[in-house]
C-alpha positions as CSV (number, residue, x, y, z in Angstrom):
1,X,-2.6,72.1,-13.0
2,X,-0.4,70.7,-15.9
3,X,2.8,71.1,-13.8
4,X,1.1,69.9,-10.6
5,X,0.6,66.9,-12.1
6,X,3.9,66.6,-13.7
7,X,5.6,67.3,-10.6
8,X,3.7,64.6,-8.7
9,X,3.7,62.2,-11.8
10,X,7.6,62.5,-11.2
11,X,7.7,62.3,-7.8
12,X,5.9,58.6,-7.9
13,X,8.8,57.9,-9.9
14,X,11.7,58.7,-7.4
15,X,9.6,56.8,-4.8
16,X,9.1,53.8,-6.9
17,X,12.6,53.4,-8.1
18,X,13.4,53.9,-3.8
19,X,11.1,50.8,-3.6
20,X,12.9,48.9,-6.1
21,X,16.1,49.3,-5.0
22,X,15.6,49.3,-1.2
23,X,13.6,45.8,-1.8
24,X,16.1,44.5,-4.2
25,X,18.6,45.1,-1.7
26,X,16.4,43.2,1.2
27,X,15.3,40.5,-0.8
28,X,17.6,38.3,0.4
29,X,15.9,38.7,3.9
30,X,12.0,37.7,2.6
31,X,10.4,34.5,3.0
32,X,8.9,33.2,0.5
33,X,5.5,35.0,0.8
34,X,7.2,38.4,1.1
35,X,9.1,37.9,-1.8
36,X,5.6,38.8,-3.7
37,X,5.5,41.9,-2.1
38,X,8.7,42.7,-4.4
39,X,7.0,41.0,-7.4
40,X,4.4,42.9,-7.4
41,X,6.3,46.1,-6.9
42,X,8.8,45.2,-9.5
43,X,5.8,44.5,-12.4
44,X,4.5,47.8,-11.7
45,X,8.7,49.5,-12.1
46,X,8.3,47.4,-15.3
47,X,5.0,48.7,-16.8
48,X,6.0,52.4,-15.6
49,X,9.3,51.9,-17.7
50,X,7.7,50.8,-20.4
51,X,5.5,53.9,-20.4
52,X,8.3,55.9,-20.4
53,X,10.8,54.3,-22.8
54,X,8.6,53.9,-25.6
55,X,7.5,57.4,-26.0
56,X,11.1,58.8,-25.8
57,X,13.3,56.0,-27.1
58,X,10.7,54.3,-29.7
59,X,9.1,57.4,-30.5
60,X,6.2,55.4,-29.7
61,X,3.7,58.2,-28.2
62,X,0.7,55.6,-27.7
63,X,1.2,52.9,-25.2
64,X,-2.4,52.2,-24.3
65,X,-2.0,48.6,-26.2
66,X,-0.1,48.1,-22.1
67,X,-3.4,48.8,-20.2
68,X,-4.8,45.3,-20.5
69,X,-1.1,43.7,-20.1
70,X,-1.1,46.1,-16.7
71,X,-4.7,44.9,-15.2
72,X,-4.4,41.3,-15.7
73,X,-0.5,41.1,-14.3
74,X,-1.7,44.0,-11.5
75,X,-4.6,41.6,-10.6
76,X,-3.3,38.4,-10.2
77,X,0.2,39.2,-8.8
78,X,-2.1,41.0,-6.1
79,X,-4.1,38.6,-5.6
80,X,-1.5,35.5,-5.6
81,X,0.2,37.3,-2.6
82,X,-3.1,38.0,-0.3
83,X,-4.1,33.8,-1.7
84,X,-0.8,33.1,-0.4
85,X,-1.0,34.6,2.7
86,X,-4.2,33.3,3.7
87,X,-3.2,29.8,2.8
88,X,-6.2,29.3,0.5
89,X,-6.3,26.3,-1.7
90,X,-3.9,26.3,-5.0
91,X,-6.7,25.9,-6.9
92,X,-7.7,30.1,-6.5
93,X,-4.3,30.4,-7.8
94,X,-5.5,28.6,-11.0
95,X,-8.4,30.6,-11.4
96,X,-7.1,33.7,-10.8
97,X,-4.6,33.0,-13.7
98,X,-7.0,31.5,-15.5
99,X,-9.4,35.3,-15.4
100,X,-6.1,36.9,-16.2
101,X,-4.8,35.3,-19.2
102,X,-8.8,35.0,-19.9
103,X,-8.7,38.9,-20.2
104,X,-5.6,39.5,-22.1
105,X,-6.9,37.4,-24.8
106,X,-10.3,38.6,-25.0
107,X,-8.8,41.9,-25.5
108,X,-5.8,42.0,-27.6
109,X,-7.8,39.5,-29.5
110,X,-11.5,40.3,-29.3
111,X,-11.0,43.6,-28.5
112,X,-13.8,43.0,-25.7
113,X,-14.5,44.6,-23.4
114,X,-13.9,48.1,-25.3
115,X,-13.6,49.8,-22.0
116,X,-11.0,47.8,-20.4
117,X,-11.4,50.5,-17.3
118,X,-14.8,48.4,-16.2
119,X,-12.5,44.6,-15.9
120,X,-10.2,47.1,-13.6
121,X,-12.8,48.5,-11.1
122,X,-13.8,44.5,-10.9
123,X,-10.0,43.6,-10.1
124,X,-9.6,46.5,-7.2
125,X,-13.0,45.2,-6.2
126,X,-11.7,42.1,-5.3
127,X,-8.4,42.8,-4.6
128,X,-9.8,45.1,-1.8
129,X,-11.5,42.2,-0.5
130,X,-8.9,39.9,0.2
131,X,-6.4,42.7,1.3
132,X,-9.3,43.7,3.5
133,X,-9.8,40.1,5.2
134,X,-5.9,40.0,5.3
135,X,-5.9,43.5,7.4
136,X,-8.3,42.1,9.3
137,X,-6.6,38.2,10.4
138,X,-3.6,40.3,10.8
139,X,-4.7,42.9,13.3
140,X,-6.4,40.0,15.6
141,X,-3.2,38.4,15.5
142,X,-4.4,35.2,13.6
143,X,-2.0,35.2,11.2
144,X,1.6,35.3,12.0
145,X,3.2,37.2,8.5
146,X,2.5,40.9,9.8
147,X,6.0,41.9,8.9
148,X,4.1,43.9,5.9
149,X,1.0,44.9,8.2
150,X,1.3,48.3,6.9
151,X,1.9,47.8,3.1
152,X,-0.9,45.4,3.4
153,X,-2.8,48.4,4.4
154,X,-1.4,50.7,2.1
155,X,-2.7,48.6,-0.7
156,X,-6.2,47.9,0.8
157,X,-6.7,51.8,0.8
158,X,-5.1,52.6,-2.1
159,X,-7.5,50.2,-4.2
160,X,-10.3,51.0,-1.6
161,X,-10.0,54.6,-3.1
162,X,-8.8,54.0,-6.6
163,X,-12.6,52.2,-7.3
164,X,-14.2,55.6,-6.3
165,X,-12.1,57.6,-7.9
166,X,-12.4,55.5,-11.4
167,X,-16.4,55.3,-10.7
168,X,-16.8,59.2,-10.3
169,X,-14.6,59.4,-13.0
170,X,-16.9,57.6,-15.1
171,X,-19.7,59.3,-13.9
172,X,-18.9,62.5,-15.2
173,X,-20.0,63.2,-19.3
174,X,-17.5,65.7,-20.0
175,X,-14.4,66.4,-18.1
176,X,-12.6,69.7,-18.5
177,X,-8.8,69.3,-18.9
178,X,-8.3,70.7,-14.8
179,X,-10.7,68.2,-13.7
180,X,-8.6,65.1,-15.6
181,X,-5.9,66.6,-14.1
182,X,-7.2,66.5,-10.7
183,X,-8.1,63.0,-11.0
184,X,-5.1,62.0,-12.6
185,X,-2.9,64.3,-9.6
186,X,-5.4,62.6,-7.0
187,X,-4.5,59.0,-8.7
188,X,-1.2,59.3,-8.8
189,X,-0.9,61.1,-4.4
190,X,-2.4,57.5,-4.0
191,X,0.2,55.5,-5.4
192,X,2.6,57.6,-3.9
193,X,0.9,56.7,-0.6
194,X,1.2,53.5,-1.2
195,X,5.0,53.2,-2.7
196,X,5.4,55.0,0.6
197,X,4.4,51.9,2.7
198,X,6.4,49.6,1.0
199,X,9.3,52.2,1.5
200,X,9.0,52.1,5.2
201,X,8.2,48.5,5.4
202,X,11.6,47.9,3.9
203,X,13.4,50.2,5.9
204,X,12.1,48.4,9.3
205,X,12.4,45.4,7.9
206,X,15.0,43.4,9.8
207,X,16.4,39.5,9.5
């Protein structure tokens, strides 16, 4: 189960780097509003480097102190592009920052709340609901920005899924090393899913 994951675990990696550079090289091309799709992707490359630099260049083997650093940039990078893209008010924008920076400090700080896992099922929550509505103006045709139709849906299901897969997780007392595997293999075919959409979103993506 070990190399399963590895192999998959590895395999996110090509496709994420694929996204970075294929986007990079479009970026030129994006509006505006786009352009967050590649923010978003590019914090994510970021966090994912950082996971794998420390370890082997720092000799750093525990970079959990990233986890809160990864949901509060995660959550309102995601949500700034779906506030964007339904032309809500600047002032969501404000308070989406505001929760983000709120929960950094709380927890490098504070140290609260001890299981940060609980402020991430609340992000995806909400991040599926405005990716959902998004999905939704986009398939009536209300909203004319459906160039990334399906990486909106990519990441509606992706975080759709992730909440169920971190609330089973939760819900089991003792997990045997195959079954934290699984999740973590089961995690990780989700963001490669998703790294997918954005992959052929950028490949059809045209001036």
């Amino acid at each position: 189960m070990t190399d399963f994951f590895k192999a998959i675990l590895f395999l996110n990696y090509a496709l994420l780097l694929s996204v970075i550079l294929l986007g990079a090289a479009k970026y030129r091309i994006l509006n505006n509003k786009e352009k967050q799709y590649f923010h978003c992707i590019a914090f994510l490359f970021f966090i994912e480097l950082l996971n794998l630099v420390l370890p082997y260049v720092f000799n750093l083997n525990d970079t959990s102190f990233l986890y809160p650093l990864y949901i509060a940039g995660e959550f309102f990078l995601v949500t700034a592009l779906f506030i964007r893209k339904l032309n809500l008010s600047k002032y969501f924008l404000g308070i989406t920052a505001l929760l983000a920076c709120g929960f950094m400090i709380s927890k490098y700080v504070f140290d609260y709340p001890f299981n940060s896992d609980i402020v991430k099922v609340i992000s995806n929550i909400i991040i599926v609901c405005l990716s959902g509505f998004t999905l939704i103006r986009e398939i009536r045709g209300v909203s004319a920005q459906n160039r990334f139709l399906f990486a909106d849906a990519g990441i509606f299901f992706y975080y759709s899924v992730s909440v169920f897969i971190f609330i089973i997780q939760h819900q089991i007392a003792d997990l045997s090393e195959d079954d934290y595997y699984i999740i973590l293999s089961a995690n990780n075919i989700l963001s490669g899913i998703l790294y997918c959409s954005f992959l052929y979103t950028f490949i059809k993506l045209k001036k």
